[in-house]
C-alpha positions in Angstrom: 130.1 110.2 106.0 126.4 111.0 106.5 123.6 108.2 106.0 120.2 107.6 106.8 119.3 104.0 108.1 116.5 102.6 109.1 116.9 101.3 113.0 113.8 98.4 112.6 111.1 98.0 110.5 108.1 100.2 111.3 106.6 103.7 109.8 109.1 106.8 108.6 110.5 107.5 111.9 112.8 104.3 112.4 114.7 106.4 109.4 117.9 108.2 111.4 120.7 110.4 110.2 123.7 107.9 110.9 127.6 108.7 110.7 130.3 105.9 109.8 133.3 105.9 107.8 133.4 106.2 104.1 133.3 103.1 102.7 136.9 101.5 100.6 136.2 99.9 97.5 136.8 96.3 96.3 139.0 95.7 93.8 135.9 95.5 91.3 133.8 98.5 92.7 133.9 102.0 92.3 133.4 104.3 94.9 130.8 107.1 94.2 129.8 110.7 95.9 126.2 110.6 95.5 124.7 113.3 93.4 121.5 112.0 93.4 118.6 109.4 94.9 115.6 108.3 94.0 112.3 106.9 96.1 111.7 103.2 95.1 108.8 101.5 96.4 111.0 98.4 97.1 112.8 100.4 99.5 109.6 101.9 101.5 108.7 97.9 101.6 111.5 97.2 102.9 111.3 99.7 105.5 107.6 99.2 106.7 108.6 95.3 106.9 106.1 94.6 104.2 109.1 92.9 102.6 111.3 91.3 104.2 115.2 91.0 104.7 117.8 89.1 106.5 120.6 92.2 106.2 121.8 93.1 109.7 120.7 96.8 111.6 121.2 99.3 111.1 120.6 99.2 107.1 121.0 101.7 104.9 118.1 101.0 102.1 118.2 103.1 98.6 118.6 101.1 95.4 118.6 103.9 92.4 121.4 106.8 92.7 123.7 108.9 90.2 127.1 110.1 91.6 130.5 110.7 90.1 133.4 108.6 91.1 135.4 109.7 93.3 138.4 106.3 93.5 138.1 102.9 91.9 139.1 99.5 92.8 142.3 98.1 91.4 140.8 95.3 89.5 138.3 98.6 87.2 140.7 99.3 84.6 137.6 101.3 81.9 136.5 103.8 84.3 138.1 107.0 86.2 137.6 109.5 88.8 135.1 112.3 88.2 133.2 110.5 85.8 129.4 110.8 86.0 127.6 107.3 86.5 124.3 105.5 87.5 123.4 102.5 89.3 121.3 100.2 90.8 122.8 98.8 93.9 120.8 96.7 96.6 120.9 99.4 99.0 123.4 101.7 100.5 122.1 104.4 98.3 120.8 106.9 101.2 123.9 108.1 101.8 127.1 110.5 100.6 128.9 107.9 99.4 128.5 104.5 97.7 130.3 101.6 97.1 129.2 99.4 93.7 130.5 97.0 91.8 130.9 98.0 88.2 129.4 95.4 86.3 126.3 97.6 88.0 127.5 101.0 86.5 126.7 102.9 83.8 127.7 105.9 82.2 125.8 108.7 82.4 125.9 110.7 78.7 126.5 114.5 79.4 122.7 115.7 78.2 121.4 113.6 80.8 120.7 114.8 84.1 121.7 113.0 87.7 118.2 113.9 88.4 116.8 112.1 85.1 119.5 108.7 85.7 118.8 108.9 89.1 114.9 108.3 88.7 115.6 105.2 86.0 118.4 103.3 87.6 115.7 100.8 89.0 112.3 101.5 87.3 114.1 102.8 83.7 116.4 99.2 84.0 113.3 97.1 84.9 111.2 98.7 82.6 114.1 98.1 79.3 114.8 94.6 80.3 111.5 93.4 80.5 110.6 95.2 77.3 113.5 93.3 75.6 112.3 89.9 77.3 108.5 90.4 75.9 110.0 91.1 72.1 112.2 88.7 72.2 109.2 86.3 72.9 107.3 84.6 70.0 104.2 86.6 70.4 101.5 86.7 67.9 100.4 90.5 66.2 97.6 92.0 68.6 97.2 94.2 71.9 98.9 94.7 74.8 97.2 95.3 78.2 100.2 96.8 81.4 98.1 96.5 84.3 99.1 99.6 86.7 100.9 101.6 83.8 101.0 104.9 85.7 104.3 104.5 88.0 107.5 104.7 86.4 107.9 101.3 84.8 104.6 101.5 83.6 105.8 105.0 81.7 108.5 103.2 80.3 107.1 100.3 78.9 104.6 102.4 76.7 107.1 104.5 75.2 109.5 101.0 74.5 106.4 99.0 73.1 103.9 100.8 71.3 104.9 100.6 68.2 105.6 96.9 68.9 101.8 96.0 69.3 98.8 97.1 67.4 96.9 98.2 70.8 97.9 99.4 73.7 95.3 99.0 77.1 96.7 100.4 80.4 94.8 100.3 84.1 95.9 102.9 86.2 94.6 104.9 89.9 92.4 107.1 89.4 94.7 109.9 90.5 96.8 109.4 87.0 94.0 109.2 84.7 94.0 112.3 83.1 97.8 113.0 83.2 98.6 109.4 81.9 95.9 110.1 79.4 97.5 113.6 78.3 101.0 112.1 78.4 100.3 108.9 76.0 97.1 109.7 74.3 97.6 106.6 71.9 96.8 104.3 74.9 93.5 103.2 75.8 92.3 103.2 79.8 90.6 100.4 81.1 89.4 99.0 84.3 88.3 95.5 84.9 84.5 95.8 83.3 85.8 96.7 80.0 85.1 94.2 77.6 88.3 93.4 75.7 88.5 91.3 72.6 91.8 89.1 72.5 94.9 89.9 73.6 98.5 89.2 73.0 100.2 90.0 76.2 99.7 91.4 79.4 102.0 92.8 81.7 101.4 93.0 85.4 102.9 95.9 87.5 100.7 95.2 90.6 99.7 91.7 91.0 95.4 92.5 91.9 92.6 90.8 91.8 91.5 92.1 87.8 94.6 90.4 86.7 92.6 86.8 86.6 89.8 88.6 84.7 92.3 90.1 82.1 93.6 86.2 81.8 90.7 85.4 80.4 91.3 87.5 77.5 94.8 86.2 76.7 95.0 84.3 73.6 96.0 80.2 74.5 99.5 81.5 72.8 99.8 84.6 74.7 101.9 85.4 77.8 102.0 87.3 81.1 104.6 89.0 82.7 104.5 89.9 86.6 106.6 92.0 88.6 105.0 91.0 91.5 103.4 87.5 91.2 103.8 84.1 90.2 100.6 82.7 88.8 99.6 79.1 88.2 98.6 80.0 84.5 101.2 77.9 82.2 101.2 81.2 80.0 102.2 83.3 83.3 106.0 84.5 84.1 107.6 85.9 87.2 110.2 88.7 86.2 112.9 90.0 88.5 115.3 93.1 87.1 118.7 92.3 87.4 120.8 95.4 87.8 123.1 95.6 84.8 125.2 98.6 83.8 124.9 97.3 79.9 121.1 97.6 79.7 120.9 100.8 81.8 123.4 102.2 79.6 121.0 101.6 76.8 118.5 103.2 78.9 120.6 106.2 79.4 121.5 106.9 75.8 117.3 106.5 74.9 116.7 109.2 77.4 119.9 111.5 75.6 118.5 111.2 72.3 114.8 111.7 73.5 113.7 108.6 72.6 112.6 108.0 76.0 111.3 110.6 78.6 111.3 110.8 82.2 108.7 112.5 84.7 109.9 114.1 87.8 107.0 114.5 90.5 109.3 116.3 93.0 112.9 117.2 93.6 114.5 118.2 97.2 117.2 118.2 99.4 119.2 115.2 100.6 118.1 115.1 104.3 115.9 113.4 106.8 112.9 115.2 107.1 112.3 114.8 103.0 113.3 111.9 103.2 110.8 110.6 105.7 108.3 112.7 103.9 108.9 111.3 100.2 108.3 107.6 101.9 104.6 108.9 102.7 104.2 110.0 99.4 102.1 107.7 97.2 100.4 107.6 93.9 102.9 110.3 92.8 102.9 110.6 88.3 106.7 110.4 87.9 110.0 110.2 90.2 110.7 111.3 93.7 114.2 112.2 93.6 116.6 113.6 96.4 119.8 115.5 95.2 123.3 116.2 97.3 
């Protein structure tokens, strides 16, 4: 089958077009032809060496992809071949075929695109269960500040929360002002001179500087979620996604009943060259997505 790896950590071009055999499921995986793959910052991380990994080289990154099974371990009883799913693997994505366990699988409802489940495998997943951990939470009534609302998550978590808190105050780039604005015009845009009166909750997509001003706002009572950072505040939390085909099934069915909707910066070809190019890509309002 045809893959792209990266070779080493370094810029776009230590991405190659690999070949290697298809890979044979476990008895609890699935086997998937790829339909679809989206661009996940974690990956371009990964690929720059801004994160790093111990997995050997050549790796094949990609951690979002919809694809229809094509055979199925012996141990998956529920699922069958030429069902449409979704996933969130770590890595393996970039290529025609994947191997994932299926307590990572989710089906994919027929008025959803592979484009659309694609794009929220990772983000749409992190963005639900983070949502359920923050109203699950004993949280006092009041506002809500998501610092670096304008990627994916960010999207998300508006539509799951506003009706949740009585305000809603975003940060975004500049770039995504006005189309975040047009978008979600019940949120309000700050930046880190806006005087805020208390707030209930903050959720940090970024992990910058501002984030210790906004701090100061939180009520003694409120909490902070971070993507990104561990702080030493006591009120502070580090969240990490865990790829769950239960959650992003709830995901799914929001997005097929229009509860939640997904933007789409760009859709191409599964090759090489776009992929190299959506990795340079940044401050993009909605998903990069490559399609088979």
């Amino acid at each position: 089958m045809r893959a792209i790896a990266m070779t080493k950590p370094g810029d776009v071009e230590v991405l190659q077009t690999i070949s290697l055999m298809r890979p044979i499921p476990k008895p609890k995986q699935i086997l998937l032809q790829n339909l679809a793959i989206a661009i996940e910052p974690y990956d371009c991380h990964v690929r720059s060496g801004k994160v790093k990994v111990n997995n050997p080289l050549p790796l094949i990154l990609g951690s979002s992809l919809a694809g229809r099974i094509c055979a199925v371990g012996e141990k998956v009883t529920d699922l069958k071949v030429g069902q449409r799913v979704a996933a969130s693997p770590h890595f393996r994505s970039y290529a025609e075929y994947t191997a994932v366990g299926r307590s990572q699988i989710a089906i994919i409802p027929d008025n959803v695109t592979d484009i659309q489940a694609a794009a929220i495998a990772l983000s749409g997943q992190t963005a639900w269960q983070l949502a359920e951990e923050v109203l699950k939470s004993s949280l006092s009534t009041g506002a809500l500040l998501i610092n670096g609302a304008s990627g994916n998550v960010g999207q998300i978590l508006i539509q799951l929360l506003t009706d949740h808190f009585s305000k809603i105050y975003v940060t975004t780039g500049s770039t995504s002002t006005t189309k975040l604005k047009q978008q979600f015009p019940q949120v309000e845009i700050i930046d880190s001179t806006f005087q805020l009166s208390s707030i209930a909750a903050i959720i940090d997509l970024v992990g910058n500087q501002p984030v210790l001003t906004y701090l100061k706002y939180l009520t003694s009572e409120g909490k902070l979620w971070s993507t990104v950072k561990q702080y030493s505040d006591r009120r502070c939390n580090l969240f990490s996604m865990k790829s769950n085909g239960q959650s992003l099934e709830k995901l799914l069915a929001a997005v097929a009943q229009n509860r939640i909707k997904v933007q789409i910066a760009q859709v191409a070809p599964f090759n090489l060259k776009n992929l190299q190019t959506f990795q340079t890509l940044q401050h993009q309002f909605g998903k990069l997505v490559l399609k088979f």
